[in-house]
Each structure stands twice: as C-alpha cells, then as structure tokens.
C-alpha positions in Angstrom: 102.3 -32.9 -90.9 99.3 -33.7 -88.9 98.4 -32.6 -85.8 97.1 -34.2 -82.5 94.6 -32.7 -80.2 93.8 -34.0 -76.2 90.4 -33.8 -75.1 90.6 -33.1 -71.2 87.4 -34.3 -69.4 87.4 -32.4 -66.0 85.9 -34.5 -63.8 82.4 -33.3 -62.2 82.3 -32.3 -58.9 79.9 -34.3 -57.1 78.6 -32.9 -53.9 76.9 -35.2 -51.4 74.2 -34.6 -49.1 75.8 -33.2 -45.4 73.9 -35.9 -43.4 75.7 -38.5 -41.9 76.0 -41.9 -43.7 74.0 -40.4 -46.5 75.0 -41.0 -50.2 72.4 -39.0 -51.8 73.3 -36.3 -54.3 72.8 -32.7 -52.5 70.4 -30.4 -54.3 70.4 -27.6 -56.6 72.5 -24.8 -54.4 71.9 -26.4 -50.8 73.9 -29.0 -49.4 71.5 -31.4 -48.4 69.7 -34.3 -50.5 65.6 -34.0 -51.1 65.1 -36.5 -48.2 66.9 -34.5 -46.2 65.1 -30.7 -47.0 67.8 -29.7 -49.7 66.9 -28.5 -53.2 63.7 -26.1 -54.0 61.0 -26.8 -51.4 56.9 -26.6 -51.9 55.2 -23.2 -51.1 52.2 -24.3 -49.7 52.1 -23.2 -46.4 53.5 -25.6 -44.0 54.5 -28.0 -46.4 57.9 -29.1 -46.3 58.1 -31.4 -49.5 60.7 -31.1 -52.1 59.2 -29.0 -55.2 58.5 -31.2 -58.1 60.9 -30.4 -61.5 60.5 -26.8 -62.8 57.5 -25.8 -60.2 57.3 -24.3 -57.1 55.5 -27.0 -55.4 54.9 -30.9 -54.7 53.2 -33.4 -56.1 50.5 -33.3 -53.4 49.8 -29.5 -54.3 50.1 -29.4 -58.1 53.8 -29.6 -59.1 55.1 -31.7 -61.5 53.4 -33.4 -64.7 49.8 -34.4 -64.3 48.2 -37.5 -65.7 46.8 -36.6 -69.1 43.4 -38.3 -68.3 40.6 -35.8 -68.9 39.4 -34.8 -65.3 42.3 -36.4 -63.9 44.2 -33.7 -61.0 46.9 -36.9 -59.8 50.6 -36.9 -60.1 51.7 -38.4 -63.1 53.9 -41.2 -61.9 57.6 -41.4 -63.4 58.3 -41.6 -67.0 54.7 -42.2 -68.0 52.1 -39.4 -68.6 49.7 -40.7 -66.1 49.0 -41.6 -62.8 49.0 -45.0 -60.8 45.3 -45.3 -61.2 45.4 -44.7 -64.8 48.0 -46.9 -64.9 51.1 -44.9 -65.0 54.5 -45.6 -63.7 56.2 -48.8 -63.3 53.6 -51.6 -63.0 54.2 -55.2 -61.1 55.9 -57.8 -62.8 53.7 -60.5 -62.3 51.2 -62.4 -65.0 47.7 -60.4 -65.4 48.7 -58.0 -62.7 48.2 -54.7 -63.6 48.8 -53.2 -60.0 52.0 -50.5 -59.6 55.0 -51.7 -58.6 56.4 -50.4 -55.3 59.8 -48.7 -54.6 62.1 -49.2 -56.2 61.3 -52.8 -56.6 59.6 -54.3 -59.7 56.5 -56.1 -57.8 52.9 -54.4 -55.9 52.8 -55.0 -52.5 50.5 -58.1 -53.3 53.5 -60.1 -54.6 56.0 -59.0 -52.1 57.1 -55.5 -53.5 57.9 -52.4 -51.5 59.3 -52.1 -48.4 58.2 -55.5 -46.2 57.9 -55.8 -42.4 61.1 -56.0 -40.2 59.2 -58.2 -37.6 60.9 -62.1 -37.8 58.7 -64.2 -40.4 56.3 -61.7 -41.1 55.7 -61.0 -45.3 53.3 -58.1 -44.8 54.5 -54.7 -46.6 55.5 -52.2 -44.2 53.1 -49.2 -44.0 54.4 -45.4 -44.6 57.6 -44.3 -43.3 57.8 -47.0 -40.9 59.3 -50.3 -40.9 56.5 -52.1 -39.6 53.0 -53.6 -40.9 49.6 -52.5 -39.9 49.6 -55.4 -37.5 53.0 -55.2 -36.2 52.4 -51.3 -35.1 53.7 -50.2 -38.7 52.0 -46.8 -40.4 49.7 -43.9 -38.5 48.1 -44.9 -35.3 45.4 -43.7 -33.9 45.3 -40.6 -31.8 42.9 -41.7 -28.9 44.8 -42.1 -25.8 45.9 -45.9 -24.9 44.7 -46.9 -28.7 47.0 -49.1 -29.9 45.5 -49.5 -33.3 46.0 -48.5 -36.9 44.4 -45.0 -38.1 42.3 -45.3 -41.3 42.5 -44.1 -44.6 43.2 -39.9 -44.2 41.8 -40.1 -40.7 43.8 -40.1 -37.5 41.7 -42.7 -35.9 41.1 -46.2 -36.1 37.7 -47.9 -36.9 36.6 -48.4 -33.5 37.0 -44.6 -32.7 35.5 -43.6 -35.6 38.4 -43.3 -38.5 37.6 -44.3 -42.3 35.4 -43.9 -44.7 31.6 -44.4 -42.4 28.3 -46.6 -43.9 26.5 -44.1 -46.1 22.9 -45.1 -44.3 21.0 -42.5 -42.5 22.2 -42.8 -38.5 24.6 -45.6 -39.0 28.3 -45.6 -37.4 30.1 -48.5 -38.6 32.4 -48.3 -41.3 32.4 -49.1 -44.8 34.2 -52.2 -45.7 36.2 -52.9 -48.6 35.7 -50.6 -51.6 31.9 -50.1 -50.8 30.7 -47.1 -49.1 28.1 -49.5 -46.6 29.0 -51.4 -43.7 28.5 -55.0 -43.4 25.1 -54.9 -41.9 23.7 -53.2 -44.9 25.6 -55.0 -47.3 28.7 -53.5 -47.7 32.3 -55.7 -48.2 31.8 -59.2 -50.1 29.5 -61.2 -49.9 28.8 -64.4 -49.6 28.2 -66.3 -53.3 26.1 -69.3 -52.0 22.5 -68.5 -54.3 20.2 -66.0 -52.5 22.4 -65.6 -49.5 22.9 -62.0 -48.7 25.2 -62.6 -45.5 28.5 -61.5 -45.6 31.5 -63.4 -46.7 34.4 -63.8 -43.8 38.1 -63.2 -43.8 39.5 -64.6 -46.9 36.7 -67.1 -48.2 33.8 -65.9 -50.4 31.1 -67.3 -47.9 29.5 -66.6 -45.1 29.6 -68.4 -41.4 26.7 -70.6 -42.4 27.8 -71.4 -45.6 31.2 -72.7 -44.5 33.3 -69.3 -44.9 36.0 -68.1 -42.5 38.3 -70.0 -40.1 36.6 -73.4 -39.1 36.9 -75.3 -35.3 40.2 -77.1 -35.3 38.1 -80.2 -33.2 38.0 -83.3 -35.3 34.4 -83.7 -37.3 33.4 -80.2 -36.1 32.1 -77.8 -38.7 31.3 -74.9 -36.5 32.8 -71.7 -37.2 36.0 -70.3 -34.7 35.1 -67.7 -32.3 37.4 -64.5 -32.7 40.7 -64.7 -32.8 40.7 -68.2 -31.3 40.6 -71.9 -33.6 37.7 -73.3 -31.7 33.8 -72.5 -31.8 32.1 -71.6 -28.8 30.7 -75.4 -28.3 34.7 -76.5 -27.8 36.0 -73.1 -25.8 36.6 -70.7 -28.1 35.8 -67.1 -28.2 35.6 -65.0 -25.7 34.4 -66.6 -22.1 32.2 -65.6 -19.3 34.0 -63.8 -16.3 31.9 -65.1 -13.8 34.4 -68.3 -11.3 33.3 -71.2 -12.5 31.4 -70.6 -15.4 32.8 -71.6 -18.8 29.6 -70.8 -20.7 30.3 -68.0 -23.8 30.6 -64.6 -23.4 27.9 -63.1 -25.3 28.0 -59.9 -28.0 30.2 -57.2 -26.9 29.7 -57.8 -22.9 32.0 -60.5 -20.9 28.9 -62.6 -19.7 27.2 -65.3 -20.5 23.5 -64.9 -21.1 22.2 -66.3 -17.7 25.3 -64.4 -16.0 23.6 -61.1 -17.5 25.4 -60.9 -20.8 24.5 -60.0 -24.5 21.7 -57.9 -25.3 18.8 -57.5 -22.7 15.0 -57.0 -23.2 14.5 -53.5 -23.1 11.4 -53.8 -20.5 12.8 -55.9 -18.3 16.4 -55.1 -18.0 16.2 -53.2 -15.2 15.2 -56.5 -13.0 17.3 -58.5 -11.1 15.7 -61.3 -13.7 16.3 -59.7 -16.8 16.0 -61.7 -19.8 18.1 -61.7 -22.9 16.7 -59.6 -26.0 16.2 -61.5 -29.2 16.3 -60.1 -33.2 13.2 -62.4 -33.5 11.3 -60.3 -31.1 12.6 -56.5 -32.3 14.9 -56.8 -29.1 12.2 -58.0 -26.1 12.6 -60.8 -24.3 10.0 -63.7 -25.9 7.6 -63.3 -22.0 7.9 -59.5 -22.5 7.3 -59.5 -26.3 3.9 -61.6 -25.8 2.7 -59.0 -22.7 3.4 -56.1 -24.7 2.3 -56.8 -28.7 -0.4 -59.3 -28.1 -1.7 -58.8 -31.2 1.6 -59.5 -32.9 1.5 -62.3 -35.2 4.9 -63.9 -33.5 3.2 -63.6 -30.1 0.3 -65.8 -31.0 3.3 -68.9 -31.4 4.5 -68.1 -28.3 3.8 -70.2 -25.2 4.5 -68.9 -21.7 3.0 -69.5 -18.0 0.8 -66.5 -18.8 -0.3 -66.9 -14.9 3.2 -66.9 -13.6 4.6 -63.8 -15.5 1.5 -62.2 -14.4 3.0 -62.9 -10.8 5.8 -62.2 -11.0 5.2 -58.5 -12.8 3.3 -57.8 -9.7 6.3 -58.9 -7.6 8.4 -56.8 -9.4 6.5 -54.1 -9.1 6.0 -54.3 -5.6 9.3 -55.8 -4.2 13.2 -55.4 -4.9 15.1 -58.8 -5.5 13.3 -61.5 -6.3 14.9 -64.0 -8.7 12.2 -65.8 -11.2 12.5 -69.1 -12.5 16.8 -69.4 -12.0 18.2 -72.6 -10.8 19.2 -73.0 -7.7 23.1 -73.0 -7.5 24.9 -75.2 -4.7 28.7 -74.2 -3.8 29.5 -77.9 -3.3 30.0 -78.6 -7.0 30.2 -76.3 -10.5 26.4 -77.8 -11.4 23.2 -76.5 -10.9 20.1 -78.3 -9.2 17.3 -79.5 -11.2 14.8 -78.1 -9.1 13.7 -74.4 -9.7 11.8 -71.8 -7.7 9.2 -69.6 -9.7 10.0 -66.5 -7.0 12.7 -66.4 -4.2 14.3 -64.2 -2.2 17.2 -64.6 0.1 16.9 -63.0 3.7 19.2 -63.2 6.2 19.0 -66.9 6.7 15.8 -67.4 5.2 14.3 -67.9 1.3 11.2 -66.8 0.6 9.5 -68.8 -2.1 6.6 -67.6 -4.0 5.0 -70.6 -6.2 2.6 -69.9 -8.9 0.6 -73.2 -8.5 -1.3 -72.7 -12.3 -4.6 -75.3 -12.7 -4.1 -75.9 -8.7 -1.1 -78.3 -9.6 -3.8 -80.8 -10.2 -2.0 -83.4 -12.4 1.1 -82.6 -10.2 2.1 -86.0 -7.8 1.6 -85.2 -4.2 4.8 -87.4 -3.6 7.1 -85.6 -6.1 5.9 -82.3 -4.2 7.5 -83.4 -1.0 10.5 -85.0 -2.5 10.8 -81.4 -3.9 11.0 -79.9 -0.7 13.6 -82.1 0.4 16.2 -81.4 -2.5 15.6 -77.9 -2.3 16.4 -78.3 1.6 19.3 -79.7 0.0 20.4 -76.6 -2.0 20.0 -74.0 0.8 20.1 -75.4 4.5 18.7 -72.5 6.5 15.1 -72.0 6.8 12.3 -71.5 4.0 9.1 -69.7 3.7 6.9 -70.9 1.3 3.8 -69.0 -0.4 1.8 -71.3 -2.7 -0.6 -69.1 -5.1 -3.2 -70.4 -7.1 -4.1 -67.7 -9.6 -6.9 -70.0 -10.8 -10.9 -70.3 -10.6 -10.8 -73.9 -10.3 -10.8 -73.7 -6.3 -12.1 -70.4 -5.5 -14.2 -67.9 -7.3 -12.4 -64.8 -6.2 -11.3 -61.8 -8.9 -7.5 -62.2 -9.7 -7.2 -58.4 -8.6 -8.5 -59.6 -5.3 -6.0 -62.1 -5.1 -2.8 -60.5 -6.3 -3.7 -57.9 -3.5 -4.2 -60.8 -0.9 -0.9 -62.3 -2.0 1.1 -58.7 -1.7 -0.5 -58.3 1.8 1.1 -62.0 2.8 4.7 -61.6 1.0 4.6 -58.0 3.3 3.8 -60.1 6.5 6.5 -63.0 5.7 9.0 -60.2 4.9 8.1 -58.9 8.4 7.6 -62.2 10.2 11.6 -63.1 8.7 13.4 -59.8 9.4 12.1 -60.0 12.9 13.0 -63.6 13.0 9.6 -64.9 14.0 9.9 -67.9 11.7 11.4 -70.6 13.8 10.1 -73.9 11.6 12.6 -74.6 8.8 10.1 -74.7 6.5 6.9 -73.0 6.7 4.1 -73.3 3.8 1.5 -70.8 3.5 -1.4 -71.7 1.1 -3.4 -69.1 -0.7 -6.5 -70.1 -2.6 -4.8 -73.3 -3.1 
C-alpha cells in the first residue's frame, strides 16, 4: 500500500517598507526600504548611503564589487565585473552605441533613456534626483545668491562663478569645454574642420562662425550668423541692443552699449576721456590714434593714417580742459539721425559751444563757400550761440614753434571759457582766428 505525502509551502512573509505609498521591500531587520534609510547603512562619516552587499559601506566609499580593470577603484555596475566606463552593466540598446543604459530603462540618455524632463514637450533627461533638465532648473544649482544656473561637474557653482573643470593655461579663468582641459580661446572644445581653421566650432555644427557653423539669420538671402540667443544677426536686430533711447545700434562685448555710446572694449590710454575710443585686437587693445602716438615704431603704425595735427590738439585739450567731445557728430533732437557736419573740439556751456577747429595745411584746398554754408547747418544743430577758435598748427602761414602756439591757443580757450561763463559773448557766432 503506498503512501502519500503533502508538501506545505508556508507562504513568506513579506514586509514592506513603512513609508507611505511605498512598495519597496523593507530591509534586512529595519522596517524601511534602502531609499528610504532601512537596511545596513555606509560608515563613512556622514554618509547616509545604503551599504553595498556584504560590506560595511557604499559604492562611493569602497563597498561592493569593483571593476576588475587593473588600476580601476569604480563600482562595478550590476551583474557585470566592471564599471560603466569599462563598459560594465547594462548598455544602450541602440546600433553602434556602446553608451550605459539608464535606470531601469534599456536606452543612454542620448536616445531617450533614464528619467526625462517633466516640463511639456521637452525630451532632455532629467538631471539627479530631480525631475527637471539642466535647462528647465533640473539637477544642482549654483550656490551664489540670485544664480539661477546649473552647478558644474563636482562643483557647487556654475561656469560664470567659477564651477567646472578651469582652462589649464597659466592665469586663465574660463572653463574647459567639452572633454578637453582648455577653454575655447586656447583651443579647447571642437573645432572647426574647414582646412587650417583653428576657430572654434559652434553649437551643434563642426564649424566655426565664419565658416557657416552655428544658428544662421532667419532673413531671406542672409548668411550672417545669429546674435545670442536671438535668430537674427546684428545687421537685422539680433543680439543684444544698445540701452541708449533711440539708438538701435548693437550692444558691444559684455557691456549694453554700442561702440559710439561707450560700449565694448576701450583704449586703455584714452578711456578715461569723455572721447574715448573703442580698443581693437589689431592694435594689442589701443585705439588705432592712440596705438600710432604711443608705438611709432610699430610696424602696424606705419599703415596707419590719422590727422597727426589734430590728435596733437586735441591731447593738449585734454590735458588741459574737462569735456570736450572730439570729432562726434552733432545730434539734433528733432529726428533719430545725426548731422553730417562734425566739430574737431566742442564744448557745451550754458548756452554757448565752444568750437576748437584744427584748420591742418591752413584749409587751403577747402571752398570758402562750403565754409560758411558749414556755419549755417551747424547753427542748425544747436540754436544758441557759438564760439569758434580756428587753429592752424601749420608753418605755411606763420613761422612760429608749435609749442609756442599750443600755449597761445590754451591762453585763448581760457579767455573764451571766461568771456562765456560771464556771458560777455553777445554775437551768436563769434570766430577767433589763430595763425590762420
């Protein structure tokens, strides 16, 4: 007679993690999940990780199987023996890409695995423990006060304060781009591939601005590149704009004014004058006038032509007086232009301009009739009363030394200063000739 046996299979008690709405088995003899702080914890100091297997500590510290690569201190990833960058755990499912798959999805976060961004429309992996991108305010921040940007890399700041990895040269802020340890400047980040161009290549294109590279104008037939995070090029109104009313000339560099409003770089020898000029890379920085005075011997200055006779007026104006404008147009507030007609030196006073005019050669091949008509458009432009001091720097009339006539001309700009604030001018235009 045969017997029958019953195997009873008592069922396994299952404990769940005590957090609310949380499904997740609790660990080991807590009753929370390792999300949650249950199981065997890290002990590193501080650290508040769940311990990794049979160790006492996390994968960040050392628990856990390592990647078996010689030299190789990273996690090992999974069920593999080594870690994402040797190219353990679960890699993406995509042809040729040999990136790691993300979560508990089966793609890299370059074909749409991981966590993505809550934010309506928007494909971009969320960042970290957040459920945000970068650009939607996803992942670390940076810890400046009112910096709304992303931190980099380990750092707590962003770029702009200083966060990432920095250029490697010698006395150089700017961050590395890209896998390179240089900034753009010294040829970090891709570049552009056009033969012989060592520019850098922009946003998503591998060539540079002049090449073609980055976002282009949206005008029709335009080719010119678009201006920060607008779709025009300066020409057509994009980038940023000068602040001054009226004026919808570009903002230059990192200032908000246009170059003849005071913006972008400035020569370093004249930037403290109310006519300061703007800096160029061509001249190491000075101004083209100021470049010429100070390196005559310069190879570039010998290609550069200026009213040698003028600047040397108006240094000596500037060195002598506050507030003289030289060589600006004249601006009328009767329309957004300005007049054609300049003024080598002026200077408002109450109701008066003075006008210093470096007459170079005497003004010889100059037409006597175009010199009046002058007057009268520049009456035009300014309708209170004008002092004019016509200089002739030149031999061609008078033998005197230049020194002796800068110091006759300081003498008569004092006496016309004095003459105005007194109000002892009463002609509406007065014309004082020296040497002329």
């Amino acid at each position: 007679m045969s017997q029958e046996y019953a195997v009873i299979i008592k069922p396994r008690k299952i404990r769940l993690c005590i957090e609310p709405d949380c499904k997740a088995n609790a660990q080991g003899k807590t009753d929370k999940c390792v999300a949650h702080g249950g199981g065997t914890r890290c002990i590193e100091p501080d650290c508040k990780v769940s311990a990794i297997g049979k160790t006492n500590k996390c994968k960040r510290h050392g628990g856990g199987p390592r990647c078996i690569e010689p030299d190789c201190k990273a996690s090992a990833q999974g069920k593999t023996d080594k870690c994402i960058a040797h190219g353990g755990g679960v890699r993406c499912i995509e042809p040729d890409c040999k990136a790691s798959a993300m979560g508990k999805t089966d793609k890299c976060v370059a074909h749409g695995g991981g966590a993505r961004c809550i934010e309506p429309d928007c494909k971009a992996s969320a960042i970290g423990k957040t459920n945000k991108c970068v650009a939607h305010g996803g992942g670390a921040r940076c810890i400046e006060p009112d910096c709304k940007a992303s931190a980099q890399g380990k750092t707590n700041k962003c770029i702009a304060h200083g966060g990432g990895i920095r250029c490697i040269e010698p006395d150089c802020k700017a961050s590395a781009i890209g896998k390179t340890n240089k900034c753009r400047k010294h040829g970090g980040g891709p570049r552009c591939i056009e033969p012989d161009c060592k520019s850098s290549a922009q946003g998503k294109t591998n060539k540079c601005i002049a090449h073609g590279g980055g976002s282009r104008c949206i005008e029709p037939d335009c080719k010119a590149s678009a201006r920060g995070k607008t779709d025009k090029c300066r020409k057509h109104g994009g980038g940023a704009r000068c602040i001054e009313p009226g004026c919808q000339s570009s903002a230059i560099g990192k200032t908000n004014k246009c170059i003849a409003h005071g913006g972008g770089a400035r020569c370093p020898n004249c930037i403290d004058w109310i006519d300061s000029r703007s800096g160029s890379s061509t001249y190491d920085g000075y101004c083209a006038t100021c470049f010429k005075r100070i390196f005559p011997d310069d190879p570039r200055s010998k290609v550069i032509y200026t009213h040698t006779k003028e600047i040397m007026v108006r240094n000596i104006i500037n060195e002598n007086f506050d507030g003289f404008l030289h060589d600006k147009p004249l601006y009328t507030g009767n329309c957004d232009c300005t007049h054609r007609r300049r003024i080598d030196h002026r200077k408002l006073i109450g109701n008066t301009i003075l006008a210093i005019e470096t007459d170079e050669f005497g003004h010889i091949g100059y037409d006597k009739k175009d010199e009046e008509i002058r007057y009268n458009d520049v009456y035009m432009i300014h309708s209170g009363k004008w002092v004019f001091i016509r200089f002739n720097p030149d031999e061609n009339v008078s033998k005197t030394d230049i020194k002796e006539k800068l110091k006759k001309l300081i003498e008569t700009i004092h006496k016309c200063i004095f003459r105005i604030q007194n109000e002892e001018n009463v002609e509406l235009v007065e014309i004082h000739k020296l040497y002329c």
